[in-house]
LUMKOLTOR-81609 format. One record per residue (C-alpha): residue number from 1; x, y, z; residue in three letters. Coordinates in pm, 1 decimal. Last residue first. Layout:
<sites>
<site seq="NUM" x="X" y="Y" z="Z" type="ALA"/>
...
</sites>
This chain:
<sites>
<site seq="108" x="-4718.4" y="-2858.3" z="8272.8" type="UNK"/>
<site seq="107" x="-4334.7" y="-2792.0" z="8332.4" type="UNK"/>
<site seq="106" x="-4403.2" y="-2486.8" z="8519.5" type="UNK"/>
<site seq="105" x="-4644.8" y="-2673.5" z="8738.7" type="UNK"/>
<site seq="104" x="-4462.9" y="-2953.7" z="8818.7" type="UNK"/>
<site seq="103" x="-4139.0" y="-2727.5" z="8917.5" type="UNK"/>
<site seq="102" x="-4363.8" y="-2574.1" z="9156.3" type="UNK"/>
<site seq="101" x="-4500.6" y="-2853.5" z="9323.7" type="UNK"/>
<site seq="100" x="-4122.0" y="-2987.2" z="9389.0" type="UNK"/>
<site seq="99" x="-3995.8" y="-2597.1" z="9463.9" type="UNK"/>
<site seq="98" x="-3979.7" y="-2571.6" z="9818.3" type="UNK"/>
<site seq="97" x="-3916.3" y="-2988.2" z="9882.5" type="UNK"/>
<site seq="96" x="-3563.9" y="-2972.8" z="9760.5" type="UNK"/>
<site seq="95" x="-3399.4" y="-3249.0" z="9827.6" type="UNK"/>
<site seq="94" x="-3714.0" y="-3453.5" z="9809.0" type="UNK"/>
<site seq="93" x="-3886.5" y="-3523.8" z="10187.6" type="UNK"/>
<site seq="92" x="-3804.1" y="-3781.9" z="10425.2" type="UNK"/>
<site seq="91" x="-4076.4" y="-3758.6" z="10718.2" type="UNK"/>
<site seq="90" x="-4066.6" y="-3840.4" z="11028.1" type="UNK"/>
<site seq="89" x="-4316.8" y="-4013.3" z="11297.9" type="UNK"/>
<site seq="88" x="-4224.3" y="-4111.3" z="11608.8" type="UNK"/>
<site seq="87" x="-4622.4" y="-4105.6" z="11720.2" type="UNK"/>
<site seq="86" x="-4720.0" y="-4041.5" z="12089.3" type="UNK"/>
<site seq="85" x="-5108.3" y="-4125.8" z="12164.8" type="UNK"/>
<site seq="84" x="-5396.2" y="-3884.3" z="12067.9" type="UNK"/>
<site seq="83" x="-5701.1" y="-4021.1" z="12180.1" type="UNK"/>
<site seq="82" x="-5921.9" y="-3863.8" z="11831.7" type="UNK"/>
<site seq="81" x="-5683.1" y="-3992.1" z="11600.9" type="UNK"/>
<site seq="80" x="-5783.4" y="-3928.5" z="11245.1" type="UNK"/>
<site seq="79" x="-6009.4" y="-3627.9" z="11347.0" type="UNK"/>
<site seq="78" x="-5710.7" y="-3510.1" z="11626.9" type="UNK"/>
<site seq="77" x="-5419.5" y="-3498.2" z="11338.5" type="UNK"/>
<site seq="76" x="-5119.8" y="-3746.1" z="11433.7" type="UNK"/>
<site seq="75" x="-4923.1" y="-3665.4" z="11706.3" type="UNK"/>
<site seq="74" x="-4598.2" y="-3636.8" z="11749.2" type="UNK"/>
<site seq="73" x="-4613.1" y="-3217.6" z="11755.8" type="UNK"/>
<site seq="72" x="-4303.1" y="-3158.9" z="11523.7" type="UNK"/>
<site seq="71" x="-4384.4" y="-3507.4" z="11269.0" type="UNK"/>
<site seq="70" x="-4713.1" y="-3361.1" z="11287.9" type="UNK"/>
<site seq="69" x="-4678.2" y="-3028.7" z="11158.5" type="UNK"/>
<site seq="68" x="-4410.4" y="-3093.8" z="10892.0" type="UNK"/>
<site seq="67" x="-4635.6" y="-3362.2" z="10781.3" type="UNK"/>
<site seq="66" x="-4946.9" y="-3048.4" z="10767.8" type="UNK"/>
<site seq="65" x="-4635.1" y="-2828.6" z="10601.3" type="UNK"/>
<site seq="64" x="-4612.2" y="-3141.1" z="10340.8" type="UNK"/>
<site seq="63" x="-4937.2" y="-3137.6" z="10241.2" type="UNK"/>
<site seq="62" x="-5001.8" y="-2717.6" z="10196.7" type="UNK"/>
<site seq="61" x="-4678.6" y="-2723.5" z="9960.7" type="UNK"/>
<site seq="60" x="-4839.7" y="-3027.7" z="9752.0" type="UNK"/>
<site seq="59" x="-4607.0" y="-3327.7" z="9751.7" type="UNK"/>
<site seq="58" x="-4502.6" y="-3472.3" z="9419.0" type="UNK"/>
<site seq="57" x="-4393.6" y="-3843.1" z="9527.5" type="UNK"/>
<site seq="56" x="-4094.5" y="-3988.6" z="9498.7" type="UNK"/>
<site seq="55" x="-3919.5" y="-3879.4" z="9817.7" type="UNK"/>
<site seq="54" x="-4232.8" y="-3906.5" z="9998.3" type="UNK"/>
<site seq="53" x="-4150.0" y="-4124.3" z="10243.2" type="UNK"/>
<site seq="52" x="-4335.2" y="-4169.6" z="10555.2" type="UNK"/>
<site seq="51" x="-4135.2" y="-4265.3" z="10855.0" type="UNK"/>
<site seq="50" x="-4291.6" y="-4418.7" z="11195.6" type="UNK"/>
<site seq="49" x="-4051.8" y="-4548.7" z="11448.8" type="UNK"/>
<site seq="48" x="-4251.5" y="-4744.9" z="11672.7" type="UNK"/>
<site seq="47" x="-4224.6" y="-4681.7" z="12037.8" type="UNK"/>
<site seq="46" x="-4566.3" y="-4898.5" z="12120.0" type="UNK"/>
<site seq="45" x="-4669.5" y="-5156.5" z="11899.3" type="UNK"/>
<site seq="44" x="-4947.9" y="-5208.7" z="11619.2" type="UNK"/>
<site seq="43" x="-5104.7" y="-4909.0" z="11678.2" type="UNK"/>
<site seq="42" x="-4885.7" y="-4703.5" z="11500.4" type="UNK"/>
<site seq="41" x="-4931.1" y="-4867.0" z="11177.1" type="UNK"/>
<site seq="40" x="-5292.3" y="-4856.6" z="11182.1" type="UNK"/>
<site seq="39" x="-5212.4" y="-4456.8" z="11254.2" type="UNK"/>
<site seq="38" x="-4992.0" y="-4434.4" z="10974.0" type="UNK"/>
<site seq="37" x="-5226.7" y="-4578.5" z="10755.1" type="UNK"/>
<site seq="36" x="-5501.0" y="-4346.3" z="10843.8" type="UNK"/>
<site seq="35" x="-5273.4" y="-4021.8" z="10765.9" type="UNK"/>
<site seq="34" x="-5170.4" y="-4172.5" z="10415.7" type="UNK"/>
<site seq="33" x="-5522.7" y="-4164.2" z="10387.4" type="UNK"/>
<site seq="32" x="-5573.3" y="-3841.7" z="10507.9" type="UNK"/>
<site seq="31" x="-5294.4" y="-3711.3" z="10315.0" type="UNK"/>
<site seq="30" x="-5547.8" y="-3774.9" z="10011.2" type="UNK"/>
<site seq="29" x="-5681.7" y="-3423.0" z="10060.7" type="UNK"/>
<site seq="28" x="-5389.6" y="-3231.6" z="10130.2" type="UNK"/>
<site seq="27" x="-5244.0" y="-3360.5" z="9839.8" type="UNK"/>
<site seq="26" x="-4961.2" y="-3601.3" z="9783.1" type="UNK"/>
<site seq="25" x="-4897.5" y="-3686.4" z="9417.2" type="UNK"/>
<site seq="24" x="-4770.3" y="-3983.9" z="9317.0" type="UNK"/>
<site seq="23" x="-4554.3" y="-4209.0" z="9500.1" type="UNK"/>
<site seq="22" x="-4543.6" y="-4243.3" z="9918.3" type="UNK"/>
<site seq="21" x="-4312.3" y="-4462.9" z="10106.9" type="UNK"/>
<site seq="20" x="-4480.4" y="-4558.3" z="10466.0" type="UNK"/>
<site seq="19" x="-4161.1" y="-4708.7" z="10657.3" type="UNK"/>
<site seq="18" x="-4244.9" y="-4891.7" z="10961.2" type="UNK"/>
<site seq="17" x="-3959.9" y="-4904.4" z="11286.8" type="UNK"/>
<site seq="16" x="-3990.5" y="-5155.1" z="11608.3" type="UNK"/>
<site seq="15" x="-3610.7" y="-5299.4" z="11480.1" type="UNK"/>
<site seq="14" x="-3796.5" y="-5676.9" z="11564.9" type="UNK"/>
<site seq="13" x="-4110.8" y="-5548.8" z="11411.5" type="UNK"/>
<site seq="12" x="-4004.2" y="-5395.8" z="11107.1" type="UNK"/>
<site seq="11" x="-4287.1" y="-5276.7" z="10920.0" type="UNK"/>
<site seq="10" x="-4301.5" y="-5210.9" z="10564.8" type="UNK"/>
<site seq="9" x="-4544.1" y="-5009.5" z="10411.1" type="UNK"/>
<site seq="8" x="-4618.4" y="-4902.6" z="10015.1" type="UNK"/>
<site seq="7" x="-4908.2" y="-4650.5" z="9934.9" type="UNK"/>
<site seq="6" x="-4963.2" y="-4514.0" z="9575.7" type="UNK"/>
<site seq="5" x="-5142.3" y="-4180.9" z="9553.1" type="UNK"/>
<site seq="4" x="-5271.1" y="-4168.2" z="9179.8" type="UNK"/>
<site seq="3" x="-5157.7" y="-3848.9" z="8992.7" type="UNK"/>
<site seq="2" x="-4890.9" y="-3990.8" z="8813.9" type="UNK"/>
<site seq="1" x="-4552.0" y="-4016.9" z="8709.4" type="UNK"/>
</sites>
């Protein structure tokens, strides 16, 4: 697997959902990006079901508590949308989201 963030979206208009799957590594760094697309995706009706999907993607502890954060509050982060406006956003994690940076780095 590797380092590079990879970004794959599919939007459902009909069902009013988008899934944002994630692969590589997710740090708090390139979250913005994955940040930006799920505002673009957002704005392109209102109610939609945001998930990002990170299920095959090594996620940074700091990363996925600033997901965690969002996907509580419904609002994306206030520099990446400065008019806040509600987001259903979730996020599907790997079964055991703790240890996935952790594992990495004892296997490195």
């Amino acid at each position: 697997m590797t380092d590079k963030l990879n970004v794959l979206v599919r939007v459902d208009i009909d069902c009013a959902r988008a899934k944002i799957a994630a692969q590589g590594r997710v740090t708090t760094q390139n979250l913005q990006a994955l940040y930006v697309v799920a505002k673009r995706a957002n704005a392109l009706m209102e109610g939609l079901a945001l998930e990002i999907d990170v299920t095959r993607a090594r996620v940074d502890p700091d990363a996925l508590e600033q997901l965690r954060a969002c996907s509580q509050s419904h609002h994306l982060p206030a520099h990446i949308d400065p008019f806040p406006t509600d987001c259903k956003l979730s996020i599907l994690t790997p079964r055991d989201a703790s240890t996935t940076m952790r594992n990495v780095s004892l296997a490195a």
